[in-house]
Structures are given as C-alpha cells and as structure tokens.
C-alpha positions in Angstrom: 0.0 0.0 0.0 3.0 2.2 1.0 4.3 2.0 -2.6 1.0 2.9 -3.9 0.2 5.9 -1.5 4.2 7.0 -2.7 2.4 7.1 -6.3 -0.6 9.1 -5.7 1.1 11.6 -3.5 3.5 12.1 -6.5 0.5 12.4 -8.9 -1.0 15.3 -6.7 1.9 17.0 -6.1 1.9 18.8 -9.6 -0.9 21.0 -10.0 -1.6 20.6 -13.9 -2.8 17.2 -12.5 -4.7 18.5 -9.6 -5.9 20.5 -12.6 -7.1 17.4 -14.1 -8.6 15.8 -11.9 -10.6 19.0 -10.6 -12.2 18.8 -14.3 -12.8 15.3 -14.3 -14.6 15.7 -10.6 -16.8 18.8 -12.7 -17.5 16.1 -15.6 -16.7 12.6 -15.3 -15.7 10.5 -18.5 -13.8 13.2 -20.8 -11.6 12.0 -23.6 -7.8 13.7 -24.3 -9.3 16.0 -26.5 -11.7 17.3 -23.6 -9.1 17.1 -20.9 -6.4 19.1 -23.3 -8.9 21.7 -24.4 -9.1 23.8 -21.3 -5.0 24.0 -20.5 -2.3 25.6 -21.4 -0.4 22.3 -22.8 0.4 20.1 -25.0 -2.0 16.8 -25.7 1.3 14.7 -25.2 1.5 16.9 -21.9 -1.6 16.2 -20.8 -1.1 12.4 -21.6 2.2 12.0 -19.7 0.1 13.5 -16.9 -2.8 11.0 -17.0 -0.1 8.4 -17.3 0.9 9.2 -13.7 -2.6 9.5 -12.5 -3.7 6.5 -14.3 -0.5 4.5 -12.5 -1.5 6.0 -9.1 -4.9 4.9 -10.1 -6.2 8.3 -9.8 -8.0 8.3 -13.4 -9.6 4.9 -15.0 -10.3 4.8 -18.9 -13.1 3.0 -20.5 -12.9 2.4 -24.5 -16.6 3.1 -25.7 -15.9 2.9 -29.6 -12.8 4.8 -31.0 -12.4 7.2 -27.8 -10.9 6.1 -24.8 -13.0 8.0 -22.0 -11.0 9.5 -18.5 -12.8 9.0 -14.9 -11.9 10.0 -12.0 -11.1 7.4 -8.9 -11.7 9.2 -5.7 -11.1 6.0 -3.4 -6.9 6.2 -3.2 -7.7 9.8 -2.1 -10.2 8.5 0.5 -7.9 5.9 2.0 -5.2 8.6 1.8 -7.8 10.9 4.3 -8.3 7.9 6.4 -4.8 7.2 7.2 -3.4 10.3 7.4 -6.2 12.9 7.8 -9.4 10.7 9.2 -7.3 9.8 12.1 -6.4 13.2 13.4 -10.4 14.3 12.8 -11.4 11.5 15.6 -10.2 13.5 18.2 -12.0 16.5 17.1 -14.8 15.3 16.4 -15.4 13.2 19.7 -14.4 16.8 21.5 -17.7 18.3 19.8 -19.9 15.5 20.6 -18.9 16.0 24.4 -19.0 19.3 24.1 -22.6 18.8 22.9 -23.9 16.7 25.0 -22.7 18.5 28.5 -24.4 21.7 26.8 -27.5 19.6 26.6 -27.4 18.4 30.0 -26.4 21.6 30.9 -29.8 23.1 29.8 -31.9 20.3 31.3 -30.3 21.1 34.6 
C-alpha cells in the first residue's frame, strides 16, 4: 500500500494534475481532446500527466468505440484521508460531541 500511497502523493503534487482531476470531478468521462482543451499544454502533456494519474490509479479509462473516455477514482484519495487525515479528525470530532452533550445536559439542569 506504501508503494501505492508513494504514487498518488506524486500524482497530486503537480498541479496541472490537480488541474485534471478537478475537471474530471466537474464532468466525469472526458476524452484527451476534452481534458487538453481547457490548459495551457500540450495533448502529449496532458497524456504523460494522465499516465501518472492512471498508475496511481487516480483516473480509469473506459474504450466506448474509437475514444478512450477518462474517470476520475476518488477511493486512493479517500484511503489517503483515512490514514493520514481521518485519524487526526477522531479526536475533534469526539471533543464536539462531548462538548454537545454537556451543553444539553447543561440546559436540562
């Protein structure tokens, strides 16, 4: 898993990747021609970039016909927030939920 996390933290340390993925979270299922449209690069720019996302398994393509359609994977970045963000939140968020309930006893009293 390490060596995986090693890969998507790589793919979302550039922000022309970021980039892509931010506009495959606004539409879902782009092809290159899409994705390259909006930025200011290259369509072999933008494809060394999806190659990174797609090995960090950040983007998944689907062939429909002659295209080869871009999605976005969302679930390394969710187990990335539950190991190293989810964790911290615990603590937090149990704090609050004391918090609230001595305030409602508080009131009953």
């Amino acid at each position: 898993m390490v060596a995986n996390e090693d890969k998507v933290f790589k793919a979302l340390a550039d922000s022309s990747r970021r980039k892509l993925l931010d506009r495959l979270h606004q539409t879902n299922g782009l092809t290159l021609t899409e994705l390259s449209e909006r930025h200011d690069m290259s369509r072999q720019a933008v494809t060394k970039h999806l190659v990174l996302l797609e090995a960090a398994n950040l983007v998944v393509t689907v062939k429909r016909g002659r295209e080869k359609l871009h999605y976005l994977n969302p679930v390394p970045i969710g187990e990335i927030h539950a190991r190293w963000i989810g964790k911290f939140e615990e603590g937090r968020i149990q704090a609050i939920n004391n918090l609230k309930q001595a305030l409602k006893e508080k009131d009953h009293d």
